[in-house]
C-alpha positions as CSV (number, residue, x, y, z in Angstrom):
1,X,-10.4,40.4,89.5
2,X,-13.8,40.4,87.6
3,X,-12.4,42.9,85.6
4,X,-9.4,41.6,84.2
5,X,-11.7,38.3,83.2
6,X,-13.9,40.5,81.2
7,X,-10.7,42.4,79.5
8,X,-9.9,38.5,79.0
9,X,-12.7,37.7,77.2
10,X,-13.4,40.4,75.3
11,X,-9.7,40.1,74.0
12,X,-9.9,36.1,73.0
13,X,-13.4,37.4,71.4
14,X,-11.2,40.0,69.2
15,X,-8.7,37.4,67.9
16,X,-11.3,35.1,67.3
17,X,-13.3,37.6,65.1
18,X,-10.4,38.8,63.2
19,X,-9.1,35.5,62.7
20,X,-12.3,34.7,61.4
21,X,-12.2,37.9,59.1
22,X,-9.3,37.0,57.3
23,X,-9.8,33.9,56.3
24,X,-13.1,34.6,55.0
25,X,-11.3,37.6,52.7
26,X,-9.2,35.4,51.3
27,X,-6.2,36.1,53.5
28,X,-6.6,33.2,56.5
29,X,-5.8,29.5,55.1
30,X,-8.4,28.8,52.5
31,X,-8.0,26.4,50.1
32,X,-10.2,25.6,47.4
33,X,-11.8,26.2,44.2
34,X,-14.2,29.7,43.7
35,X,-17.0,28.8,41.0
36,X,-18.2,31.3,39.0
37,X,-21.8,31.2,37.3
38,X,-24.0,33.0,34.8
39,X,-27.4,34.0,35.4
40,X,-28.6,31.0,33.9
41,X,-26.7,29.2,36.4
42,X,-24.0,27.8,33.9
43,X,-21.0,27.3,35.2
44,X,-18.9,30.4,33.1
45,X,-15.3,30.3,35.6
46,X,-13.3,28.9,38.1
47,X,-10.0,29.9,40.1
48,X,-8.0,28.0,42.8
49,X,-6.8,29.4,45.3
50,X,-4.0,28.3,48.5
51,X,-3.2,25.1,46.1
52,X,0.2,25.9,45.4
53,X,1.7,25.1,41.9
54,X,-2.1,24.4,41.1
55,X,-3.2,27.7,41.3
56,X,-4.7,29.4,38.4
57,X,-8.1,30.3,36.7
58,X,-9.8,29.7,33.6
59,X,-13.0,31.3,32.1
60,X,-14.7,34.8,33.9
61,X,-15.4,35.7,37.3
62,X,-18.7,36.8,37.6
63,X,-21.1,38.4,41.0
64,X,-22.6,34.8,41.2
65,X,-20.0,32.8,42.6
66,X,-20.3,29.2,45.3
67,X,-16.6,27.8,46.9
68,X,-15.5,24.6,47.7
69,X,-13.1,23.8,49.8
70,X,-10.3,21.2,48.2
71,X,-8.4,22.1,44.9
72,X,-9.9,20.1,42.8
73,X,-11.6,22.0,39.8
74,X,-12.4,21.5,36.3
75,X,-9.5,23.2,34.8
């Protein structure tokens, strides 16, 4: 009995993680707005993303990059 528990939870903890890992490479549900930024911290870039007919990008994607969730952008 203790040992199908543990099989249990160490499955749950596997769909959690990679549920967790695809959303965070872009292949989960995100939706928002990647900024990108020059080394002076100047915004240089932005892309949407999950937005449906507002997807799209504008400028260049650089290392230095914050996102937000929401589609709103600068575009």
């Amino acid at each position: 009995m203790m040992r199908r528990i543990k099989l249990g939870l160490v499955a749950v903890g596997l769909v959690v993680a990679s549920g967790m890992a695809g959303a965070q490479s872009g292949g989960g549900c995100l939706q928002g707005t990647w900024h990108y930024f020059d080394q002076s911290g100047r915004l240089v870039g932005e892309q949407t993303v999950g937005c449906g007919a507002d997807d799209g990008a504008w400028g260049s994607r650089t290392s230095t990059s914050t996102f937000s969730q929401g589609c709103l952008s600068a575009m």
